[in-house]
Each structure stands twice: as structure tokens, then as C-alpha cells.
ZAKOLNU-427784 format. One record per atom (N, C-alpha, C): x, y, z; residue in three letters. Coordinates in steps of 0.02 Angstrom, whole numbers, padded with zeros to 5 digits, always signed. Layout:
# ZAKOLNU-427784
XYZAla ...
END
This chain:
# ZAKOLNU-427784
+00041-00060+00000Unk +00000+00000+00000Unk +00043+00063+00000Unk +00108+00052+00054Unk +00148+00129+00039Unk +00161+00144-00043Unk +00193+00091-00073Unk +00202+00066-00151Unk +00170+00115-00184Unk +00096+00114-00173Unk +00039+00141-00210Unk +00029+00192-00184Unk +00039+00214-00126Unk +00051+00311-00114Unk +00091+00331-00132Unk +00167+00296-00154Unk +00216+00336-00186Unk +00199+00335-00232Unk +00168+00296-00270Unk +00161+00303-00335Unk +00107+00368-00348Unk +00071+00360-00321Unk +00011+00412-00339Unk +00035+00472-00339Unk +00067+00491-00275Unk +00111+00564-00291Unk +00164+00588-00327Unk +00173+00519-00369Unk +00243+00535-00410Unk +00209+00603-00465Unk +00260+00645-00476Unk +00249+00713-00511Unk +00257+00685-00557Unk +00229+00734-00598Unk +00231+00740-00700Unk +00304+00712-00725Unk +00327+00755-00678Unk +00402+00796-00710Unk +00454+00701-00723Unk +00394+00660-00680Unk +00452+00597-00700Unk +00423+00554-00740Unk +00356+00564-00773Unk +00327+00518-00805Unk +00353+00509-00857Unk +00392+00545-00879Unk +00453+00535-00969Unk +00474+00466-00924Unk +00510+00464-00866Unk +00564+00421-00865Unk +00523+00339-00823Unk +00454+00370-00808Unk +00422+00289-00785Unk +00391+00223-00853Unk +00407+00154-00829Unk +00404+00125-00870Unk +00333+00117-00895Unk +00303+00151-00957Unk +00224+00108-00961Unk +00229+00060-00993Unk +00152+00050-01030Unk +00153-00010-01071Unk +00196-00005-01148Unk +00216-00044-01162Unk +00252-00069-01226Unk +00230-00042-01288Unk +00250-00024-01323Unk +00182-00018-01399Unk +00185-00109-01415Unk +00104-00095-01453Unk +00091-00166-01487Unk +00140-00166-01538Unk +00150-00240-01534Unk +00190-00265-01616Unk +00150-00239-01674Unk +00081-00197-01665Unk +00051-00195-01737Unk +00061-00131-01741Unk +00088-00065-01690Unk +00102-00019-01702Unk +00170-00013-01728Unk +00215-00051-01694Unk +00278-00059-01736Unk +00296-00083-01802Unk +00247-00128-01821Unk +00247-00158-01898Unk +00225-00088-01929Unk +00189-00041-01912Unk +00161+00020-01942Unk +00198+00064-01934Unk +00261+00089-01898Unk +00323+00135-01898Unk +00367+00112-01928Unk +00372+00028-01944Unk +00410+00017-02000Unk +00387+00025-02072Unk +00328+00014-02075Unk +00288+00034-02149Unk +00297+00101-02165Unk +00282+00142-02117Unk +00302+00225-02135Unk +00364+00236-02151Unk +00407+00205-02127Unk +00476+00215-02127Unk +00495+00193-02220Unk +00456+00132-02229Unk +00463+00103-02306Unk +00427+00135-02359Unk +00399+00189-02337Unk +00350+00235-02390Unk +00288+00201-02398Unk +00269+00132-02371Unk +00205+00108-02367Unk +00165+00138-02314Unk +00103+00148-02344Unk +00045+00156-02301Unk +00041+00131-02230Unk +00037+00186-02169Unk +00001+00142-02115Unk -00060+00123-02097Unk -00064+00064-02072Unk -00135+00039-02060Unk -00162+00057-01992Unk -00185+00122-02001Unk -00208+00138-01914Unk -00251+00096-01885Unk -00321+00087-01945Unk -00380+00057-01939Unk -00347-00010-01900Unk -00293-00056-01882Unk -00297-00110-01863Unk -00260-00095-01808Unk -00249-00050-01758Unk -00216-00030-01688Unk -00266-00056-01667Unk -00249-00085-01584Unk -00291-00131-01548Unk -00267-00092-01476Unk -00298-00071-01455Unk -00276-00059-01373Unk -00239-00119-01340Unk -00287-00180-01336Unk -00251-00237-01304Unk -00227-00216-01231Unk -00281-00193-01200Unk -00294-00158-01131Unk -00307-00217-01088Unk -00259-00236-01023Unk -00286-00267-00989Unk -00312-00266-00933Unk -00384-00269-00912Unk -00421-00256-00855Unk -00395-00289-00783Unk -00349-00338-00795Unk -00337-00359-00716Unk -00281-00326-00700Unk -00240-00267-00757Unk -00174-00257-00738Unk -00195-00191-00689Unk -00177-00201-00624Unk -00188-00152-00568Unk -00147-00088-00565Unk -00082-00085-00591Unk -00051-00023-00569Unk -00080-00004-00662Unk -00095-00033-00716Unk -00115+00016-00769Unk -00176+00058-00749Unk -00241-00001-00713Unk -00280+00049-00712Unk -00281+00096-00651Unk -00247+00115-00602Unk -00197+00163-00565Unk -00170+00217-00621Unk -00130+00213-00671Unk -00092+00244-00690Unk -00153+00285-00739Unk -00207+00237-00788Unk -00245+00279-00795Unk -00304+00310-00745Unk -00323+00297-00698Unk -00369+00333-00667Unk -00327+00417-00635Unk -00260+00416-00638Unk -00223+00476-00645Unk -00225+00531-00692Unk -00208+00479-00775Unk -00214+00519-00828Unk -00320+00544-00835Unk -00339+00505-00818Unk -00415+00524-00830Unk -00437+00596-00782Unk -00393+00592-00699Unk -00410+00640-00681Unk -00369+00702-00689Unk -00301+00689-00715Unk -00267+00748-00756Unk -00295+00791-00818Unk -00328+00756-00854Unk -00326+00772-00932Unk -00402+00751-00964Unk -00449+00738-00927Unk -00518+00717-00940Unk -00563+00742-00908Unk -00569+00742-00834Unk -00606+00751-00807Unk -00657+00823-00794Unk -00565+00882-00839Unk -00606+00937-00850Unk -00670+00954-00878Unk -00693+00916-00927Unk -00732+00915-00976Unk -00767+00860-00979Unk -00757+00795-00936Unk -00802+00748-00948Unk -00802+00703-00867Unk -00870+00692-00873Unk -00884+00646-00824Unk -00871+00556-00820Unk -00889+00531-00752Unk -00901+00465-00745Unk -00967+00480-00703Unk -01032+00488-00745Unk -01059+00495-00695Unk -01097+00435-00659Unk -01088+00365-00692Unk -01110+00275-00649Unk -01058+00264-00601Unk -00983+00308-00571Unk -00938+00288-00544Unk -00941+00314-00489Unk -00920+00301-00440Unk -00924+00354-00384Unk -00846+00354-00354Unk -00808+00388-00338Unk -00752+00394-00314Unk -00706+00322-00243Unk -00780+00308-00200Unk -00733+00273-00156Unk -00735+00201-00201Unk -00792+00191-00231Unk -00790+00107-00276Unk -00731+00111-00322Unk -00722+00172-00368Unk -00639+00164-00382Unk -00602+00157-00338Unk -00597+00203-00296Unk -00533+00189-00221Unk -00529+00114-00218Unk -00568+00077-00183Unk -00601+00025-00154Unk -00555-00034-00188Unk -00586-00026-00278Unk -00560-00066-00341Unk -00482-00075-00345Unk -00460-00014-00360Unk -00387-00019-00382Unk -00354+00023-00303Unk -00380-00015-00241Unk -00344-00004-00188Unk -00297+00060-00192Unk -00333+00119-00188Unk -00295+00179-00181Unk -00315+00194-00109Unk -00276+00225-00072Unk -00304+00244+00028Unk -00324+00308+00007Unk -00394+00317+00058Unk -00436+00377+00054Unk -00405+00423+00040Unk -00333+00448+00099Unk -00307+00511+00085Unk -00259+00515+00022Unk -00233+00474-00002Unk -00216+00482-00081Unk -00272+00502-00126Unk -00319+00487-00108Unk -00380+00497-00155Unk -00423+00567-00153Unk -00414+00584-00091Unk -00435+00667-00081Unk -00385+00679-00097Unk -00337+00676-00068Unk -00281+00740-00090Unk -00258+00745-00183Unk -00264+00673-00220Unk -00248+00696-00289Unk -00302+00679-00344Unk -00350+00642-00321Unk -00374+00623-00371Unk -00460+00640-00353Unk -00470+00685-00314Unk -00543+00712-00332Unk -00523+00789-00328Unk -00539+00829-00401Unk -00522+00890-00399Unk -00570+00943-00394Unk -00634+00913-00387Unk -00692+00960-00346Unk -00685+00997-00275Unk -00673+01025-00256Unk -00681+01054-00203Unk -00737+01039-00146Unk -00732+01009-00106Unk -00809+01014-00068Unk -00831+00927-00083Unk -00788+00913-00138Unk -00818+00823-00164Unk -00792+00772-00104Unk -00843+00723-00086Unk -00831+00686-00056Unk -00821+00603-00072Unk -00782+00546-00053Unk -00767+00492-00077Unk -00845+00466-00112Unk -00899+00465-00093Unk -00976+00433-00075Unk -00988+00466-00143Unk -00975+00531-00193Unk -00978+00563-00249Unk -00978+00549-00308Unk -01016+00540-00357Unk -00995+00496-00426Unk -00953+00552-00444Unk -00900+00527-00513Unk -00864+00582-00537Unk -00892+00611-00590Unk -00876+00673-00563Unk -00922+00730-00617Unk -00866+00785-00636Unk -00892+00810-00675Unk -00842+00869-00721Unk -00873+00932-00690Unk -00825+00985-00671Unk -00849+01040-00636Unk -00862+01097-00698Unk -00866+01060-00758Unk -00895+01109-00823Unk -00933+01120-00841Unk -00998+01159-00842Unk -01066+01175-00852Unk -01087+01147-00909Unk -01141+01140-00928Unk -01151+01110-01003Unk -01173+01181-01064Unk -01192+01227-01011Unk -01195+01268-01078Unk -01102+01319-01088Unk -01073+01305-01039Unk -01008+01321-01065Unk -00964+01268-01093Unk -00995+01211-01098Unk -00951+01164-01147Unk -00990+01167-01235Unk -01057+01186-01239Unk -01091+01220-01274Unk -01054+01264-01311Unk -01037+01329-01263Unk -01025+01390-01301Unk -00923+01364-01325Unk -00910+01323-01305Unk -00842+01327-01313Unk -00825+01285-01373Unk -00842+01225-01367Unk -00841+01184-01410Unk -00912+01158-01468Unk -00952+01186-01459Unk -01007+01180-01478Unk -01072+01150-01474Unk -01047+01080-01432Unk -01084+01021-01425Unk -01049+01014-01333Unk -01116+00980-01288Unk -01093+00968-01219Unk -01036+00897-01232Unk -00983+00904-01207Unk -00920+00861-01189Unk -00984+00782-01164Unk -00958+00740-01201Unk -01005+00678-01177Unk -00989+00662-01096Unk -01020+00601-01080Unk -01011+00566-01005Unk -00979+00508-01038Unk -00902+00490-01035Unk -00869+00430-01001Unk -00884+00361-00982Unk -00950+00369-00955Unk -00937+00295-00907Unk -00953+00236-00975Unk -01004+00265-01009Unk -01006+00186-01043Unk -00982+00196-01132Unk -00916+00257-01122Unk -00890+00248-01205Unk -00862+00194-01206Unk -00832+00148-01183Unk -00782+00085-01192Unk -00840+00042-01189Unk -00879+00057-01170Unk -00952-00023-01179Unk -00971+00012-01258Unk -00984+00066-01256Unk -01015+00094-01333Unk -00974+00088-01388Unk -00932+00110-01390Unk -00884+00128-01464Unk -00841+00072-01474Unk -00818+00042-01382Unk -00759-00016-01393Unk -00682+00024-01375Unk -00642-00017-01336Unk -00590+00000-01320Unk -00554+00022-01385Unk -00524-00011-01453Unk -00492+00004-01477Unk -00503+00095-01511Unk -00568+00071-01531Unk -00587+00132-01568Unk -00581+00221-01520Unk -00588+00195-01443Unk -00569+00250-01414Unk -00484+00268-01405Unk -00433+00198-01405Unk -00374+00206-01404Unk -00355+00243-01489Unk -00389+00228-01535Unk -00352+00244-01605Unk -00368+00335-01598Unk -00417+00337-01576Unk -00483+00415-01589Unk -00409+00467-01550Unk -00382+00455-01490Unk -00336+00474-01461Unk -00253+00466-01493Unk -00242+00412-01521Unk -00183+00413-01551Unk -00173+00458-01621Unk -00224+00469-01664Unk -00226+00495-01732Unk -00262+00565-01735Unk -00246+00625-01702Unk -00265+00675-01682Unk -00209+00724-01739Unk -00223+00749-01771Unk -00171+00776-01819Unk -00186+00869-01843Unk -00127+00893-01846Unk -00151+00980-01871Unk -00188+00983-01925Unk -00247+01039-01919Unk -00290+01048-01993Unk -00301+01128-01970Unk -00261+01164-02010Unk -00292+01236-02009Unk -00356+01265-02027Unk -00400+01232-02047Unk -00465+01233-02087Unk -00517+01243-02026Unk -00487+01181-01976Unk -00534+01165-01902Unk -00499+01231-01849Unk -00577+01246-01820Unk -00575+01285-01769Unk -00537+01271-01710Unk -00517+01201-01694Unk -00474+01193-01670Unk -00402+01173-01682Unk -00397+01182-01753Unk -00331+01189-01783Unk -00300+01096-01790Unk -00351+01057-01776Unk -00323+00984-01766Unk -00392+00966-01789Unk -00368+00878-01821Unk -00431+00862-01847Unk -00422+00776-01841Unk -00466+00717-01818Unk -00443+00665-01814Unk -00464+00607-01873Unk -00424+00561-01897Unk -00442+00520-01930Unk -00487+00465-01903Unk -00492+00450-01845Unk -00549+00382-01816Unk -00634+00426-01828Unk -00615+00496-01788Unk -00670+00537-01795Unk -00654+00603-01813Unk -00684+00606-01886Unk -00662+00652-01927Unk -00696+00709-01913Unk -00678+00767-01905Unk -00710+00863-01852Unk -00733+00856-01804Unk -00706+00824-01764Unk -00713+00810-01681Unk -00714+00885-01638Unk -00751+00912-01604Unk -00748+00963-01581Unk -00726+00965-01507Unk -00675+00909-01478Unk -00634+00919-01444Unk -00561+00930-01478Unk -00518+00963-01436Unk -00457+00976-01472Unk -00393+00910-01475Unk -00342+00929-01496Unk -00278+00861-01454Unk -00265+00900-01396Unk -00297+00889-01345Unk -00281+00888-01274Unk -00211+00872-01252Unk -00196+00800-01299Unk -00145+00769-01264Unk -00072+00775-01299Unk -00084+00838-01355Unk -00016+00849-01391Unk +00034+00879-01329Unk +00024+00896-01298Unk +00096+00928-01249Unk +00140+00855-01218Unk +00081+00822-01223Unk +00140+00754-01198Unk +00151+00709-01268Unk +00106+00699-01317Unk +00129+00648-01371Unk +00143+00685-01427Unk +00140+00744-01410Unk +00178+00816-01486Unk +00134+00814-01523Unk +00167+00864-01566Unk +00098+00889-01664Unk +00127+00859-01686Unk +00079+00798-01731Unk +00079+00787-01790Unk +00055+00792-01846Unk +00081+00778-01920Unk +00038+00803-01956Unk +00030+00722-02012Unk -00044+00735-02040Unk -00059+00671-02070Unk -00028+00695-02143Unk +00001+00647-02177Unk +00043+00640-02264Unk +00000+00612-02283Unk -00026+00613-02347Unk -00056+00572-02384Unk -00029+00564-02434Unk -00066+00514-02485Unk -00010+00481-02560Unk -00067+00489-02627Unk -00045+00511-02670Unk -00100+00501-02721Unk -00107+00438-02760Unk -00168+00409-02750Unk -00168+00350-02770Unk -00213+00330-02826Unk -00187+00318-02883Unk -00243+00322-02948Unk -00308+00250-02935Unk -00388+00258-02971Unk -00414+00204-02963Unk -00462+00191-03006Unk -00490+00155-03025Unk -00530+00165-03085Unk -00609+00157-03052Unk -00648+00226-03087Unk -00704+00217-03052Unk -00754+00235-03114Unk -00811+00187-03125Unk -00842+00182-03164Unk -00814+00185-03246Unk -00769+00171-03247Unk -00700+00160-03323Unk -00666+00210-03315Unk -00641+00227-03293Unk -00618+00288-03289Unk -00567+00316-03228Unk -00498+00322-03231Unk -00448+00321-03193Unk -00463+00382-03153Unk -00462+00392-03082Unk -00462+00453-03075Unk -00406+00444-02990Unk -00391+00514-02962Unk -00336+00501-02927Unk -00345+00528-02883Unk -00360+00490-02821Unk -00371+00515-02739Unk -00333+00504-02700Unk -00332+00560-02634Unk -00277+00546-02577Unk -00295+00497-02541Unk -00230+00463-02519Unk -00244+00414-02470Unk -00190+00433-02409Unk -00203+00423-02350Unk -00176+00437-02283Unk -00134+00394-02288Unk -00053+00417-02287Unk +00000+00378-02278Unk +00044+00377-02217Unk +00041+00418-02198Unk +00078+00421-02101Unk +00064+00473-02067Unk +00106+00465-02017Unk +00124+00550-01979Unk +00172+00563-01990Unk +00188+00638-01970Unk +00255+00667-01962Unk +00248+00693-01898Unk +00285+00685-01842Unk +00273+00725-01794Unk +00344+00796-01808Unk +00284+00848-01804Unk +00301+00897-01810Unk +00333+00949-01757Unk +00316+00918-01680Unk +00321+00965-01639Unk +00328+00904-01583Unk +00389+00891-01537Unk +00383+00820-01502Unk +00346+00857-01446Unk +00332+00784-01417Unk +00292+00810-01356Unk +00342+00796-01290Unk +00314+00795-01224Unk +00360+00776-01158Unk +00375+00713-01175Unk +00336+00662-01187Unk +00336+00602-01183Unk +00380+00574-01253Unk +00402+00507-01244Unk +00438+00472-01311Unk +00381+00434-01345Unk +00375+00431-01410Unk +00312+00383-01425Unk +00319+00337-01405Unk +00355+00302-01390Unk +00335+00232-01313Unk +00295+00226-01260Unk +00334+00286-01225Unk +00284+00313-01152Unk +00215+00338-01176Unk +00198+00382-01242Unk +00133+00435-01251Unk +00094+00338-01275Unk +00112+00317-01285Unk +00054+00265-01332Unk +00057+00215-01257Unk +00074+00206-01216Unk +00073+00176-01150Unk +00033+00230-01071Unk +00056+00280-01104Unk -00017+00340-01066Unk -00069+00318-01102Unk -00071+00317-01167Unk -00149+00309-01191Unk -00179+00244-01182Unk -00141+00204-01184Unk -00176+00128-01176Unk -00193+00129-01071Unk -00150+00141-01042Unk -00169+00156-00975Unk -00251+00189-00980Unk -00259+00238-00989Unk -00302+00289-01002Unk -00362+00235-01033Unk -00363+00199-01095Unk -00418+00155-01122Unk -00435+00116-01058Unk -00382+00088-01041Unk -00388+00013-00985Unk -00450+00056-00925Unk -00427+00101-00913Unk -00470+00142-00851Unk -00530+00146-00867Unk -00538+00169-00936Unk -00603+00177-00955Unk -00637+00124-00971Unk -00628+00086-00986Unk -00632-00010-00986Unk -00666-00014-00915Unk -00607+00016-00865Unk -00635-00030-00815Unk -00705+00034-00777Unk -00706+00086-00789Unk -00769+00127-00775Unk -00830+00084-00806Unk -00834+00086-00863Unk -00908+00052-00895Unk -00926-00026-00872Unk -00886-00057-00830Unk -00906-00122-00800Unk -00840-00113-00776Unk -00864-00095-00686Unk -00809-00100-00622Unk -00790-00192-00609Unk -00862-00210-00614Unk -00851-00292-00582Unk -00820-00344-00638Unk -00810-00304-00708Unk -00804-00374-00747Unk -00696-00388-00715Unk -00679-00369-00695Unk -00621-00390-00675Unk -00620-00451-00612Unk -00676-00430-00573Unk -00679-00491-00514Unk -00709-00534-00535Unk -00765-00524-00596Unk -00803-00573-00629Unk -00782-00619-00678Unk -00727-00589-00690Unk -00677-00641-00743Unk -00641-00671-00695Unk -00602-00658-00617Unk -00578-00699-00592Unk -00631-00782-00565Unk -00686-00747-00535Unk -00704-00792-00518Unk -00767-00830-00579Unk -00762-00812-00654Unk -00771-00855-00686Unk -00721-00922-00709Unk -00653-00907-00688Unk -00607-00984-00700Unk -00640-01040-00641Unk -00640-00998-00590Unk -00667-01047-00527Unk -00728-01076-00546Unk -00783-01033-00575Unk -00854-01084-00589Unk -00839-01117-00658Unk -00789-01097-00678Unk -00784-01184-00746Unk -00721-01225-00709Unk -00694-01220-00659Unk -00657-01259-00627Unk -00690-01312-00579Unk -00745-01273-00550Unk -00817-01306-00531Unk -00848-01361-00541Unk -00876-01332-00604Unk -00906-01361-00665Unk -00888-01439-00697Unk -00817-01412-00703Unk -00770-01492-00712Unk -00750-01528-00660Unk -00764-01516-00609Unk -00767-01573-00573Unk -00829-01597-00548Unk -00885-01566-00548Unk -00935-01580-00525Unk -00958-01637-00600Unk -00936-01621-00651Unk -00955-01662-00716Unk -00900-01720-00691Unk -00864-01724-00666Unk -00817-01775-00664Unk -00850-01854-00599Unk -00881-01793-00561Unk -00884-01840-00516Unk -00980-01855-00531Unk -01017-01828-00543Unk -01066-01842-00603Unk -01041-01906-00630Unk -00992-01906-00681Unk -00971-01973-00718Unk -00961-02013-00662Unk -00900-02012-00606Unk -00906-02067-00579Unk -00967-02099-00554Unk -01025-02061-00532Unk -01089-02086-00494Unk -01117-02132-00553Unk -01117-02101-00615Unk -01142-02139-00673Unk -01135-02216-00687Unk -01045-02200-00692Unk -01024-02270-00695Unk -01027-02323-00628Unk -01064-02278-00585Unk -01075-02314-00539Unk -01118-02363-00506Unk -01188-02317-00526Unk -01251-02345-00553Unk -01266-02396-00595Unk -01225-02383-00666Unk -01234-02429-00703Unk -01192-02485-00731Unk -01133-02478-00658Unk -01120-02543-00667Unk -01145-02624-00661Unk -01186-02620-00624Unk -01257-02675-00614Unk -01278-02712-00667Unk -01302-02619-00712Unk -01363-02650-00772Unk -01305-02684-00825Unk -01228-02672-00827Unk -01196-02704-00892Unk -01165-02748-00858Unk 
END
């Protein structure tokens, strides 16, 4: 438990140098494709988030209350059932990770941002959290975050490929930098007739961020895993103790058979 208070108070200033998660082998097959002038395949990034890993979803329930919570809620969650979950102690939990004023553990988490000033700012109210990873799916919220790219056209000067004029901004360029999307012209024949459209060929990061793309794509998968585990708190205890009821299961079928062959040893 001390473990997990040091950890909680560890500052910004060292998260360049803490270890996260790994990039997938399918993001690396795709920095080598960019590297070969071939196309990357964003569409097939997988979060590959795992719900029982305890210090990830720690590490994201940090980034969620750093960099989310301004603007968006959990409002099915309540603060001490996270505590509770990923064993954080009360006073770690007031002191860093409820940034309401006046909020108490017993509190679902809510965004202290009005809805008609998320209205006037961005245009549309900032959604609620708790059940995007049941709705959209983990990956599709890890890619929506990784592929955030400059577009001078957009009012917010960034524009994303998962979700194309998103009227949130890249929030998270100060730690994973600007990038900008390349595309390739690619000829095709449509209705007889050759004609020649762009196709999205990589990034360039234009502007690095704090983080190395190692660490920024291991914040974001942290960050998915959390939100994973907001839209169903119990499926982590519910997957443990689903091995036990098919562990159950097979023996109770086992010893079933023996009674069987037991019975009917008589009649043969």
C-alpha cells in the first residue's frame, strides 16, 4: 500500500522516465511501414488493454483525472468504488485524485464544467465517459486518441482520422507532440475511368511532445484500460471468479461421471 502512495504522488516531471506499457507489435509493424514509404494501417491498432493489470488501471485513473475530467464525467462511478477497486487509501484519493472542491469519496465523478459552457466553447456538451468503452469499444477510443493531427481549416486547428471534425481539441499533444497526417495520391478506376485520390499515408510529428512515442502510446492505452474498467467496475472480479465456476463445473461433471459409472455398473 505505501508502493501505491508513492506512486500516486509521483509528479509529471518523472513520467518521461516511468516504465508504461510497450507499444503493440502492430504499431511497430506500422512505424516500420512508414519508414518504407508504405501506407500505415491505423484502422488495425488494438488497445489490447488489460483489465486485471492493477497499477495500469492506477496509472490511468491519474491520466483520466489529469486530462479528462475537465470536460467529462463518470457519472455511474463514484469515487470510493474506484478507491475501493484499484486499492488507492482515502487520503491519496482526496488529496490527488478528486479535484472538486467540497467532493466527497460517497460522490460519482463529475466534471466541474457546465453544459452550456461546454456548449459555447466547443459547440456540443463534452459527452459522459462511463459507458464509451461499452459503446464505441476500447480500440476505437485508443485509435480516436492516437490519430489527432493539425488541420488549419478546423476551429481547433487539429482534426482526427478515427473521428473526422471532432470538436474536442488534441488535449494530449503537450505530452505525445503535433503531428501532421501525409497522404499519397493513389490512382483508381471508377466507373472506367482512372481518377486520382488521396490516401492517408503516415504522420510526421512535427512538434515532439514531453513524452517518447513509447511512453505517449502507453499513457494512452493506461487511459483506455481505465475507461474499460469505469463502464463495467465488476467485470475484472467477474472474470476472476469465472475460472473458478468452470473449474467447478469440471469437477462436479467428473464426479457426475463417476456416480454414473456407478449406477450402471449392475445394469452391464
Amino acid at each position: 500500500m505505501n508502493k501505491l502512495a508513492a506512486f500516486v504522488t509521483l509528479s509529471w516531471l518523472s513520467l518521461a522516465a516511468t516504465g508504461l506499457l510497450a507499444a503493440a507489435p502492430a504499431a511497430a509493424a506500422d512505424e516500420a511501414a512508414a519508414a518504407s514509404e508504405e501506407p500505415v494501417n491505423w484502422k488495425s491498432w488494438k488497445a489490447d488493454n488489460q483489465i486485471e493489470n492493477l497499477s495500469s488501471l492506477q496509472r490511468g485513473a491519474r491520466n483520466f483525472m489529469n486530462y479528462c475530467v475537465t470536460c467529462h464525467s463518470l457519472k455511474y462511478l463514484r469515487y470510493s468504488r474506484m478507491a475501493q477497486d484499484l486499492e488507492i487509501p482515502t487520503a491519496q484519493l482526496q488529496a490527488n485524485l478528486m479535484p472538486i472542491p467540497g467532493s466527497t469519496p460517497n460522490d460519482y465523478i463529475l466534471t466541474s464544467l457546465r453544459a452550456e459552457d461546454g456548449t459555447a466553447w466547443f459547440g456540443k456538451e463534452p459527452p459522459d465517459l462511463s459507458l464509451m468503452a461499452r459503446s464505441r469499444g476500447t480500440d476505437y477510443i485508443y485509435r480516436f486518441l492516437k490519430t489527432f493531427y493539425t488541420d488549419a481549416s478546423r476551429p481547433t486547428l487539429t482534426n482526427n482520422l478515427q473521428l473526422a471534425n471532432p470538436a474536442m481539441p488534441a488535449v494530449l499533444s503537450d505530452l505525445g507532440g503535433v503531428q501532421e497526417a501525409v497522404y499519397r495520391n493513389v490512382e483508381r478506376t471508377v466507373g472506367g475511368k482512372v481518377v486520382t485520390e488521396k490516401e492517408f499515408s503516415h504522420f510526421e510529428l512535427s512538434t515532439p511532445g514531453r513524452l517518447t512515442p513509447k511512453d505517449f502510446d502507453g499513457f494512452v492505452r493506461d487511459t483506455v484500460n481505465f475507461l474499460d474498467y469505469a463502464g463495467d467496475p465488476s467485470q475484472a472480479a467477474r472474470h476472476g471468479l469465472g475460472v473458478w465456476v468452470v473449474l467447478f463445473l469440471l469437477v462436479l461433471t467428473w464426479l457426475a461421471w463417476l456416480l454414473k459409472k456407478e449406477y450402471w455398473k449392475d445394469v452391464h
